[in-house]
VEXDREN-2710 file (C-alpha; in Angstrom, 1 decimal):
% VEXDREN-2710
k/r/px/py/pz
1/UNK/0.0/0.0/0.0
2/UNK/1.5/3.6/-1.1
3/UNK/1.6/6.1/1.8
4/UNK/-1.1/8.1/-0.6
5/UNK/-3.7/5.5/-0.1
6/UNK/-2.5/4.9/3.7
7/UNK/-3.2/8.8/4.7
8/UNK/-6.8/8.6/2.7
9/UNK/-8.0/5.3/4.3
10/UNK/-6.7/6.7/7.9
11/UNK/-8.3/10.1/7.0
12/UNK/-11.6/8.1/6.4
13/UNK/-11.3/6.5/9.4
14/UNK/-11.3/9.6/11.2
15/UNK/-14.6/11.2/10.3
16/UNK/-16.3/8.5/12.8
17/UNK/-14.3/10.6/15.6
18/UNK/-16.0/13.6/13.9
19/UNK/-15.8/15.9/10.7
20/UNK/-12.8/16.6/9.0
21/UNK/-12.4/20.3/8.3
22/UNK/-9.3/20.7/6.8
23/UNK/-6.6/18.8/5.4
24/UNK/-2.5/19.7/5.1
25/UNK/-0.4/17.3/3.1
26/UNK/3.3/16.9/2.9
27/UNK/4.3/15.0/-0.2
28/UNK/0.9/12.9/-0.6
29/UNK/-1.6/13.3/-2.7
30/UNK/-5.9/11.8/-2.0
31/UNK/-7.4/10.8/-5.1
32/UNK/-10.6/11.5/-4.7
33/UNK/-9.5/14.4/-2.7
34/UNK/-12.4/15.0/-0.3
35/UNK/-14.5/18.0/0.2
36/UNK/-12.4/19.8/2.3
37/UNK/-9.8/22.5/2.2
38/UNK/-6.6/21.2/1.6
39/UNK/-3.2/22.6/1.6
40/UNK/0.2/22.1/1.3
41/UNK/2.5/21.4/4.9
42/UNK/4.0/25.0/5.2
43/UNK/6.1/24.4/8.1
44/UNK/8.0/21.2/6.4
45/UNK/7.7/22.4/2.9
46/UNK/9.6/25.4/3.7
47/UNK/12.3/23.0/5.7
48/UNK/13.8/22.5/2.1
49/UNK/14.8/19.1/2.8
50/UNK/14.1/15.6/2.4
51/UNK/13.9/13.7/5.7
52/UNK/10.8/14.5/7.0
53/UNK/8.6/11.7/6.1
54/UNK/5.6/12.2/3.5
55/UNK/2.2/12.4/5.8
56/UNK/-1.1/14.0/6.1
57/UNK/-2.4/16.4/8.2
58/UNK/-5.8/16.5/9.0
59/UNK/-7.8/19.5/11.4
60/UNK/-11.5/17.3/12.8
61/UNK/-13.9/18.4/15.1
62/UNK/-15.5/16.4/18.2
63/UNK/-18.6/15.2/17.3
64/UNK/-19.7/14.9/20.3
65/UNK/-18.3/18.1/22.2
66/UNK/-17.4/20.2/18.8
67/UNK/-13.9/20.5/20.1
68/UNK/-11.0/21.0/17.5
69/UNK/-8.2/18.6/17.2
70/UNK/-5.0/18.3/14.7
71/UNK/-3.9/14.7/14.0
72/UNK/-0.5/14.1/11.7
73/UNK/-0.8/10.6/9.9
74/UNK/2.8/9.1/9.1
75/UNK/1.6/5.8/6.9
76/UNK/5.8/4.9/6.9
77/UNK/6.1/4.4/10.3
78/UNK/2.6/4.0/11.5
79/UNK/2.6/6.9/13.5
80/UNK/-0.2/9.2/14.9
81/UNK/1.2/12.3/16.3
82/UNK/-1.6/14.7/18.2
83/UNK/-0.8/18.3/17.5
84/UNK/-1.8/20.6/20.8
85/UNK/-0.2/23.3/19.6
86/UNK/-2.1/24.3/16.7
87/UNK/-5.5/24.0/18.8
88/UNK/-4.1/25.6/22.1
89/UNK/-7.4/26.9/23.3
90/UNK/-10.1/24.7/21.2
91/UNK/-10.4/21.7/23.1
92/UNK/-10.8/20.6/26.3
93/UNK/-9.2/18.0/28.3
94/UNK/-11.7/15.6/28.4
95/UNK/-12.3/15.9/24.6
96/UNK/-8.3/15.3/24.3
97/UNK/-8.5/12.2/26.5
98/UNK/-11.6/11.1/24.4
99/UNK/-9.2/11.2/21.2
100/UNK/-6.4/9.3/22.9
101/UNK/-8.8/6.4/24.1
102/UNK/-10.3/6.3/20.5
103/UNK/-7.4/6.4/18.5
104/UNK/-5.8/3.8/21.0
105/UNK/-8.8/1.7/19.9
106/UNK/-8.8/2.0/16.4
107/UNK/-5.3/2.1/15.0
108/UNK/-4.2/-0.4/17.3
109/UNK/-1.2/-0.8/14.8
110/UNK/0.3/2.6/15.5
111/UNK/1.9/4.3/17.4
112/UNK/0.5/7.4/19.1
113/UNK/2.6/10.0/20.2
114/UNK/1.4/14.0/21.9
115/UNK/3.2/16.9/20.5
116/UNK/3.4/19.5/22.7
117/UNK/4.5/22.9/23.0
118/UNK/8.6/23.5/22.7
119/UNK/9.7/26.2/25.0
120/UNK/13.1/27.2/23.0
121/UNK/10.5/27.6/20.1
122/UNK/8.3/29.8/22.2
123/UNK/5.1/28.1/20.8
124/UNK/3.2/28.9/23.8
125/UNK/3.6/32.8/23.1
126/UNK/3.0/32.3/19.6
127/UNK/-0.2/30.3/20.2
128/UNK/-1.4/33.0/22.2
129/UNK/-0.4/35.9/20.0
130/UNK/-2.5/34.2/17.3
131/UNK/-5.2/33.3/19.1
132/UNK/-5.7/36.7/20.9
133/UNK/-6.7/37.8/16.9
134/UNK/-8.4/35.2/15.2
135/UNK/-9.1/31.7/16.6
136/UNK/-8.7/28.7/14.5
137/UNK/-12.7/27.6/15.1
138/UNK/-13.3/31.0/13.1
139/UNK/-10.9/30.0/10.3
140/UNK/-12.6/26.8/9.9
141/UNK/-16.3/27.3/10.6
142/UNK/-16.8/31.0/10.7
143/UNK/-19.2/32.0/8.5
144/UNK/-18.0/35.9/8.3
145/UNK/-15.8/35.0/5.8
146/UNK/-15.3/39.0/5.4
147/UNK/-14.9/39.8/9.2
148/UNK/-12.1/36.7/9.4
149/UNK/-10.2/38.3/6.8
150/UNK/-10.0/41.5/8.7
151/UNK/-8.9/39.5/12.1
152/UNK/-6.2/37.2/9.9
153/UNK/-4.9/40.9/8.2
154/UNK/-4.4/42.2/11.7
155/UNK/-1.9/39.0/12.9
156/UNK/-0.5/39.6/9.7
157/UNK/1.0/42.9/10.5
158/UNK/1.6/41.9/14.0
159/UNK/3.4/39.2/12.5
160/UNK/5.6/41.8/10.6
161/UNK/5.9/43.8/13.9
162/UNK/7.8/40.6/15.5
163/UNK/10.0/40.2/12.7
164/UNK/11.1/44.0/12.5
165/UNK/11.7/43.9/16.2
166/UNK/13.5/40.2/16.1
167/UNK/15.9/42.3/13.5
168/UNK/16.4/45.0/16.4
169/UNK/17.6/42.1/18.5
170/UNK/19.9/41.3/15.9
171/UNK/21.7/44.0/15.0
172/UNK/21.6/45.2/18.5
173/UNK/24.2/42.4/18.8
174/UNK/26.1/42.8/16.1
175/UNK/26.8/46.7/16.7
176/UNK/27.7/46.6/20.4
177/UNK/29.8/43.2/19.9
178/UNK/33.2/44.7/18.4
179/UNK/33.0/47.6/20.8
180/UNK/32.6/44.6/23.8
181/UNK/35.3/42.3/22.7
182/UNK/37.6/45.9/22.1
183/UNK/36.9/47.1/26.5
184/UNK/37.7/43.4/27.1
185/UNK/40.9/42.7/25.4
186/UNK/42.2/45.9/26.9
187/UNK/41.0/44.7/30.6
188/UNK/42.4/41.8/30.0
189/UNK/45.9/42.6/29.2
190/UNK/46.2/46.1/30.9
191/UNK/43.8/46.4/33.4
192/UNK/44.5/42.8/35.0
193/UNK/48.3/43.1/34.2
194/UNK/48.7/45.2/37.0
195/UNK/47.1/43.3/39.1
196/UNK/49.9/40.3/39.2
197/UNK/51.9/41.3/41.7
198/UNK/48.6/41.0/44.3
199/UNK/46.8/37.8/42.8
200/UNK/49.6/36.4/40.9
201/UNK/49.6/35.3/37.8
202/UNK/47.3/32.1/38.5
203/UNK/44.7/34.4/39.8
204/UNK/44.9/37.0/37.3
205/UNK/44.7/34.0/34.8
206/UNK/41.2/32.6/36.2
207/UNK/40.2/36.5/36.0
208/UNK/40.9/36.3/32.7
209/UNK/39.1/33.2/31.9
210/UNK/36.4/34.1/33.8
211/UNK/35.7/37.4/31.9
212/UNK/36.1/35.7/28.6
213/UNK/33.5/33.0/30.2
214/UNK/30.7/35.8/31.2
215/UNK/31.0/37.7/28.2
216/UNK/30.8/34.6/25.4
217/UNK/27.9/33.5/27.8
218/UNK/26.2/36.7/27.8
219/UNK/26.6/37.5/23.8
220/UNK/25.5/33.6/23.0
221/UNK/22.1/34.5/25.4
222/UNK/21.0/37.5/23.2
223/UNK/22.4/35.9/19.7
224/UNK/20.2/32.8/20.2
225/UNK/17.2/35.1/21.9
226/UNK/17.3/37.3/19.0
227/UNK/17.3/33.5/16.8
228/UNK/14.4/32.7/18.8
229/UNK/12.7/36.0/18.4
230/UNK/13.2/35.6/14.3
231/UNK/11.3/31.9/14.6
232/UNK/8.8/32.9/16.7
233/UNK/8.0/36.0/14.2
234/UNK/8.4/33.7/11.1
235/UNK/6.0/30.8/13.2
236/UNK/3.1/33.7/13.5
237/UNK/3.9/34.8/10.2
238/UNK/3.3/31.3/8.7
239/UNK/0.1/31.1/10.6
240/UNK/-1.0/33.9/8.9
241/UNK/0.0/32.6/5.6
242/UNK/-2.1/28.5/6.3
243/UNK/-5.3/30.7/7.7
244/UNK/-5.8/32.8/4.6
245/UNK/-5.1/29.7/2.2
246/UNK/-7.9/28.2/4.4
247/UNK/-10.0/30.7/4.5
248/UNK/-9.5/30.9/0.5
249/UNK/-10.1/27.2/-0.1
250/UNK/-13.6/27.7/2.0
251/UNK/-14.5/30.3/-0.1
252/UNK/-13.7/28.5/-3.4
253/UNK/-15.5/25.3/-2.5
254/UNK/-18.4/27.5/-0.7
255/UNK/-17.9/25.9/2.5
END
């Protein structure tokens, strides 16, 4: 069995959990494609490599509780991963329990993993940013088409805002870096020269090392905070970008 016709028969499976209101592939393609919005993977396609797996992506809703839920099928490895991330705020504990026990049941055969929110990613703050403008239940079932446009536009520019200001962080860096390293070197070779006949040289030699320590520790901090910054911004950003393809596809299919 291809990994195609793995992804559509687990995709079918699905809809007795609940509806399926969106669909992202990576690499797979459903013939017949269902009725649904569909998309391309953004966050993998735009990895630019090839070792993430081919799999499917699918966005269903409770049936019995209306609660939202992202599932990632992986037909290679039979693996279910449970995205919490991208529904931070649209379900409920017991509905996420409910999906566990049922998937448990079902595909007994795989393995089913929860994918939650990385902290050097800062997907916690990102969820939050995103949802404080436009909430994914609105993407998928809002029927203000007009009025979710207008939210998605304003995460848009606030998605802009993060990157100009991860770019601050940057170059923030970079300028006071040389100037740094230039007050260093002369500490460390004039300042704490004259301090050898009181510590010695051993102890003017673990001042030394010690300064180089703090200051290669302090520039790594804000070079990988203003990294993080730059992901985060790029993570909203890329939101942005699935929820008005969504909201596209809805409107092209009349959904």
């Amino acid at each position: 069995m291809s990994d195609s016709d793995g992804a559509r028969q687990s995709l079918e499976a699905l809809r007795s959990f609940g509806p399926v209101l969106a669909i992202k592939l990576y690499r797979l393609t459903l013939d017949p494609a269902p009725a649904v919005p569909i998309l391309p993977c953004l966050d993998h396609e735009a990895m630019l490599h090839a070792a993430v797996p081919p799999h499917a992506a699918a966005y269903v809703q409770d049936a019995s509780s209306g609660d939202l839920h992202e599932l990632v099928f992986i037909p290679a490895t039979h693996r279910i991963e449970v995205d919490i991330v991208s529904t931070w705020g649209e379900s409920s504990d017991a509905s996420h329990q409910r999906l566990l026990a049922w998937l448990a049941d079902r595909f007994r055969s795989h393995s089913v993993h929860v994918k939650g929110p990385s902290v050097w990613r800062g997907e916690r703050r990102v969820a939050a940013a995103c949802r404080a403008q436009v909430s994914l239940r609105d993407v998928l079932l809002g029927r203000d088409t007009s009025a979710v446009k207008a939210q998605i536009d304003r995460l848009t520019t606030i998605a802009s805002l993060m990157e100009k200001q991860s770019r601050v962080a940057s170059w923030g860096v970079r300028t006071v870096t040389g100037t740094v390293l230039a007050a260093a070197a002369f500490v460390l070779f004039a300042v704490f020269g004259f301090l050898t006949p009181t510590l010695g040289q051993s102890g003017v030699t673990y001042l030394r090392y010690a300064l180089i320590s703090v200051l290669g520790a302090v520039f790594l901090y804000y070079g990988m905070k203003a990294v993080q910054l730059t992901e985060m911004s790029n993570r909203v950003w890329k939101r942005t970008a699935e929820y008005n393809l969504f909201l596209s596809e809805r409107r092209r299919r009349g959904l």
